[in-house]
VEXDREN-2710 file (C-alpha; in Angstrom, 1 decimal):
% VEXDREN-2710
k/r/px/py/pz
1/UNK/77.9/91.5/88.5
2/UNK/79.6/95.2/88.4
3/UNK/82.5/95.7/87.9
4/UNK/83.8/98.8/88.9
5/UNK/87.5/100.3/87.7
6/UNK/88.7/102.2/90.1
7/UNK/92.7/102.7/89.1
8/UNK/95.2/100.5/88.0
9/UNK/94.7/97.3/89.2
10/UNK/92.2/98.5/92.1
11/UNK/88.7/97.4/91.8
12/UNK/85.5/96.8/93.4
13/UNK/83.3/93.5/91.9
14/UNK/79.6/94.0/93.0
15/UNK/77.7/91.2/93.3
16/UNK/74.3/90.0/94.5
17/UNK/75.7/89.1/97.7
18/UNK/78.8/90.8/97.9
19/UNK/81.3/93.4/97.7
20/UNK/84.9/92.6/96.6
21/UNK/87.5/94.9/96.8
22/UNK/90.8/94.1/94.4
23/UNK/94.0/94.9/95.2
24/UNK/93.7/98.5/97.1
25/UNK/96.2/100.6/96.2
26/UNK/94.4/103.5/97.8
27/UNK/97.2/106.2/98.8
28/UNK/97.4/109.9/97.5
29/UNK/99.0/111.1/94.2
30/UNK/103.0/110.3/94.6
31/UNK/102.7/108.6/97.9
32/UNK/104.9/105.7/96.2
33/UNK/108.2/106.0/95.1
34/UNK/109.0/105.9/90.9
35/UNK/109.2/102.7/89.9
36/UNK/111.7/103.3/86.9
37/UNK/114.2/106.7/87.2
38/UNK/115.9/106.0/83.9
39/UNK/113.8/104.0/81.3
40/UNK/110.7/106.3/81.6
41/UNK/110.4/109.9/83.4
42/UNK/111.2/109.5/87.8
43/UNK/107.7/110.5/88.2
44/UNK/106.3/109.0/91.5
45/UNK/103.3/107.0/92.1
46/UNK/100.2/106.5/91.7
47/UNK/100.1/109.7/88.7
48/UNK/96.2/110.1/88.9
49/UNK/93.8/110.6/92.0
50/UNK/91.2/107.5/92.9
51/UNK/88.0/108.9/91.0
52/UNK/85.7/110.8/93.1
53/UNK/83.1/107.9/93.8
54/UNK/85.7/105.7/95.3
55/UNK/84.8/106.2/98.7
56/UNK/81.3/105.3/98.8
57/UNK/82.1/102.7/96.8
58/UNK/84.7/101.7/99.6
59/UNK/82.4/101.9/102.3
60/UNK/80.3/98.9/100.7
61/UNK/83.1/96.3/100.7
62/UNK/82.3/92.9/102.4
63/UNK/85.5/91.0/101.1
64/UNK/89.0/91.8/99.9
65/UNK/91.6/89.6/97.1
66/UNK/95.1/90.3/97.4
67/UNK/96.9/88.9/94.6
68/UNK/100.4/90.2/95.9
69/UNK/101.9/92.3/97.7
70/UNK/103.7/95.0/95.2
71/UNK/102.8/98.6/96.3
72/UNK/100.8/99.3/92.8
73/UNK/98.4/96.2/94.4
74/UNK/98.6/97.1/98.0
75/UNK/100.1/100.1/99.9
76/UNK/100.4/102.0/103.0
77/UNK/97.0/103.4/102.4
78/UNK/95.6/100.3/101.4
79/UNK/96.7/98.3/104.4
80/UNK/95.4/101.2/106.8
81/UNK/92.2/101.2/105.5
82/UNK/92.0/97.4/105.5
83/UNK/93.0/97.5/109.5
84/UNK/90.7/100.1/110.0
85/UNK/87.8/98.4/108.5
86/UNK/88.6/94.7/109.8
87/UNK/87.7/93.2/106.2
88/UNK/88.7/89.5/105.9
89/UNK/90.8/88.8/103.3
90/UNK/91.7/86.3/101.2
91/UNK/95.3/85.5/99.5
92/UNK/97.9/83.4/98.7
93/UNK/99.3/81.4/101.2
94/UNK/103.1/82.4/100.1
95/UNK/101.9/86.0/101.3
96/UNK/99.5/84.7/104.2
97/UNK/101.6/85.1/107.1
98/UNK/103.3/88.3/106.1
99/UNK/100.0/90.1/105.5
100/UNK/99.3/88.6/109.2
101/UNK/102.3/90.7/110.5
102/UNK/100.7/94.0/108.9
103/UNK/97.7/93.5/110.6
104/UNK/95.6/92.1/108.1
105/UNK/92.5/89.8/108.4
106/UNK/93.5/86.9/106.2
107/UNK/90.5/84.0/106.5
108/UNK/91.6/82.2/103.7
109/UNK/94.8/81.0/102.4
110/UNK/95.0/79.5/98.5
111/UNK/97.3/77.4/96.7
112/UNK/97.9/77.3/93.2
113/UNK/95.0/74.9/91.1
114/UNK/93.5/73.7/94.1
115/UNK/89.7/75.3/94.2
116/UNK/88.3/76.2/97.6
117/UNK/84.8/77.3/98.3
118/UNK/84.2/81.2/98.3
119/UNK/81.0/83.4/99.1
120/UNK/78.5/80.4/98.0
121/UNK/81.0/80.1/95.1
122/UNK/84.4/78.9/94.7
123/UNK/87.8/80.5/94.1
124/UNK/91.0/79.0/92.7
125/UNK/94.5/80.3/92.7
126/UNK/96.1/80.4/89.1
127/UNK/99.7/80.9/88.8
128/UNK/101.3/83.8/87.5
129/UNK/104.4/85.0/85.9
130/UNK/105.3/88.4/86.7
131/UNK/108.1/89.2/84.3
132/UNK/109.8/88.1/80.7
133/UNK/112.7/86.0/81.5
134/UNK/115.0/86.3/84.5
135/UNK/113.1/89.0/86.0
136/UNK/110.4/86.9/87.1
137/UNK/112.3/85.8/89.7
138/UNK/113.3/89.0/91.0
139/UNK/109.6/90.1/91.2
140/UNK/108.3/87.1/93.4
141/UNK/105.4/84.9/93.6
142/UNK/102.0/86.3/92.4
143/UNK/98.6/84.6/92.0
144/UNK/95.6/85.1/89.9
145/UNK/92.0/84.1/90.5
146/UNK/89.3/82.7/88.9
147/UNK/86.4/82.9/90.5
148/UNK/82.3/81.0/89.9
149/UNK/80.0/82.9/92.4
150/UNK/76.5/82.1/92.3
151/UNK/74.3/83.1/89.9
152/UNK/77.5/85.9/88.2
153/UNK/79.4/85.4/85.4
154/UNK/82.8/83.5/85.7
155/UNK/85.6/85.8/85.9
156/UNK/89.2/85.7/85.9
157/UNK/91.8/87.9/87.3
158/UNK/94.8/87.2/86.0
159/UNK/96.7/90.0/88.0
160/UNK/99.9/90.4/87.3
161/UNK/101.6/87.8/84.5
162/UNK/102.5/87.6/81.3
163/UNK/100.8/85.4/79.1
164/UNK/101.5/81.7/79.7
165/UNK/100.6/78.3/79.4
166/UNK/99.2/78.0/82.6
167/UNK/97.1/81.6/81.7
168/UNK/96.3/80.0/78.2
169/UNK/94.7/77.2/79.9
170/UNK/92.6/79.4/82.2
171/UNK/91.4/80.4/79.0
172/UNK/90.7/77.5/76.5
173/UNK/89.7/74.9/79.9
174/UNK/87.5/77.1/81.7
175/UNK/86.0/79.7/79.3
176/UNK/85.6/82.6/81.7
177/UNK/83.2/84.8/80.9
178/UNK/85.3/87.7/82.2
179/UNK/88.8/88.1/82.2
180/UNK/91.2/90.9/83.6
181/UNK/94.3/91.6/82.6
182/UNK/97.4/93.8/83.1
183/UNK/97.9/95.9/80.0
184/UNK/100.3/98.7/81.2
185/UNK/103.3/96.5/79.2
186/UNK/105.1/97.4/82.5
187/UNK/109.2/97.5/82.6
188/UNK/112.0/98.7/85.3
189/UNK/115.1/100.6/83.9
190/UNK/116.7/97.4/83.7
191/UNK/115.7/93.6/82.2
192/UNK/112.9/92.5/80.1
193/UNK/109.0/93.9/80.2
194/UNK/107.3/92.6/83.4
195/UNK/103.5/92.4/82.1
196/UNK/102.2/91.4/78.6
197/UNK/103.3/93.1/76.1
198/UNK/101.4/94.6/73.5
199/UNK/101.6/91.4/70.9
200/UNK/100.9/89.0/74.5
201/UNK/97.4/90.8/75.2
202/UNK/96.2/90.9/71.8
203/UNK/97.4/87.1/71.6
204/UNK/95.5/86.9/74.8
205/UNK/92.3/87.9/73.9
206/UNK/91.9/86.1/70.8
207/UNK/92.7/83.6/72.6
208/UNK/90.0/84.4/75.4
209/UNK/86.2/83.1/74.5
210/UNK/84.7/85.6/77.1
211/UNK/85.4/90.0/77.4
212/UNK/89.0/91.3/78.5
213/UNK/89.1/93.8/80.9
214/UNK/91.9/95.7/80.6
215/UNK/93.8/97.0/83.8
216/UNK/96.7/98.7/85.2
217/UNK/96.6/101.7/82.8
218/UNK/97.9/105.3/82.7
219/UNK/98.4/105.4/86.5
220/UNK/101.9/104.3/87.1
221/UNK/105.6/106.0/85.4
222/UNK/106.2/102.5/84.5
223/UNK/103.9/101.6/82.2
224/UNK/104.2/103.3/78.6
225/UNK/101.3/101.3/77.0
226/UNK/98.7/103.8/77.2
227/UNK/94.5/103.4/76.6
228/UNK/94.5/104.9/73.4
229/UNK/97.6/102.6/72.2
230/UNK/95.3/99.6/72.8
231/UNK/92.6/101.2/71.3
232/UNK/94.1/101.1/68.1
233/UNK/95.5/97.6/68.2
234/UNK/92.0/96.2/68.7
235/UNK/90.9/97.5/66.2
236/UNK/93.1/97.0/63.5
237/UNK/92.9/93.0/65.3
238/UNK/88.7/93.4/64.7
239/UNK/88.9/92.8/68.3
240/UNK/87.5/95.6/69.9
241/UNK/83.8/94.4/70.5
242/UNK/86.0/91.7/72.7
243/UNK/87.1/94.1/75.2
244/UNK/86.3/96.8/77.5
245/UNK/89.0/99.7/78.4
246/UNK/87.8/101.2/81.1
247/UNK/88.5/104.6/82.1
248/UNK/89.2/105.2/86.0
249/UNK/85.8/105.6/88.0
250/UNK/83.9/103.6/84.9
251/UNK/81.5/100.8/86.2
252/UNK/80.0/98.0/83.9
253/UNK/77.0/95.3/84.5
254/UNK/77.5/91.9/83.4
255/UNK/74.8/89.7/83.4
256/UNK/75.3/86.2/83.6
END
């Protein structure tokens, strides 16, 4: 398996048989509005460019995961492209029939913790908390996927959550062998953070037998953890040969 970062949560999986395209947020520097004006500098979004490979890479793509439908995970550009292209898509069935209306392709519709088969594989739909507190309500339903494809590494995509029991047991039950995670420590002007905080994704990847991924980095006004901020946590935690920080535009093999 390859995993290739493209930016923030936007990602292309390569597999054997495959080509899985994560979340496409796809659209031009400040095509989206700022997602905090007060807490952190009205700056709009996304803040960097897709790195210069993306479209070849885009050109490959045999399958699409939505986890949600936030703009950082799927916007104007991204639903274009996936209209224009006619990719089937799979999602949750809380955002099936809305994706419908836009003009997606949805073939497959998941519920939370029931496993379905997937590409010679399976996929199952692991809830998600998006937000500390009372804000989780606010920011709607969200899933996260783990997926066992044949012959690839397991691998988890926890999208956008903090960490919970439900992601704990993702982790101690099923032993991924890959796990993504947000790591942005994300927050709006008002309410509690609504990703893991700093504390949360060290906690999390102790806690993880497999390598973290970590996502949603540097690319939205949002998001004030930074690469370099992590960096230095792992370490300190001995935990740095547990995780990979990619940069946008880096690819890495995992073999099974």
């Amino acid at each position: 398996m390859i995993y290739h970062h493209l930016r923030n949560a936007t990602a292309i999986i390569e597999t054997k048989r495959d080509v899985i395209l994560v979340d496409p947020m796809l659209g031009e520097v400040g095509s989206i509005e700022a997602f905090t004006k007060k807490r952190f500098p009205p700056k709009r979004n996304p803040l960097v460019k897709l790195p210069k490979q993306a479209n070849s890479l885009l050109e490959n793509v045999t399958h699409v995961l939505i986890t949600h439908q936030h703009a950082d995970h799927l916007d104007a550009a991204g639903i274009d492209y996936l209209k224009e292209k006619g990719l089937p898509v799979t999602c949750s069935v809380l955002d099936a029939k809305d994706l419908r209306d836009k003009g997606l392709k949805i073939v497959q519709e998941l519920e939370y913790n029931k496993p379905q088969n997937f590409l010679g594989g399976s996929i199952e739909g692991i809830p998600a908390q998006h937000g500390y507190g009372e804000v989780a309500q606010l920011m709607g339903n969200v899933m996260g996927f783990y997926l066992k494809l044949p012959d690839e590494p397991s691998l988890y995509l926890a999208s956008d959550t903090i960490l919970t029991d439900k992601v704990a047991e993702v982790l101690v039950n099923d032993q991924p062998d890959i796990s993504v995670i947000p790591c942005g420590s994300a927050q709006l002007d008002d309410y509690e953070p609504i990703l893991m905080t700093l504390e949360d994704i060290v906690k999390f990847t102790n806690l993880n037998f497999g390598v973290t991924i970590c996502n949603h980095l540097e690319a939205l006004n949002h998001c004030p953890t930074e690469r370099a901020d992590l960096e230095t946590a792992f370490v300190l935690q001995k935990l740095k040969d547990k995780v990979w920080i990619p940069q946008d535009g880096d690819s890495r093999l995992f073999k099974n």
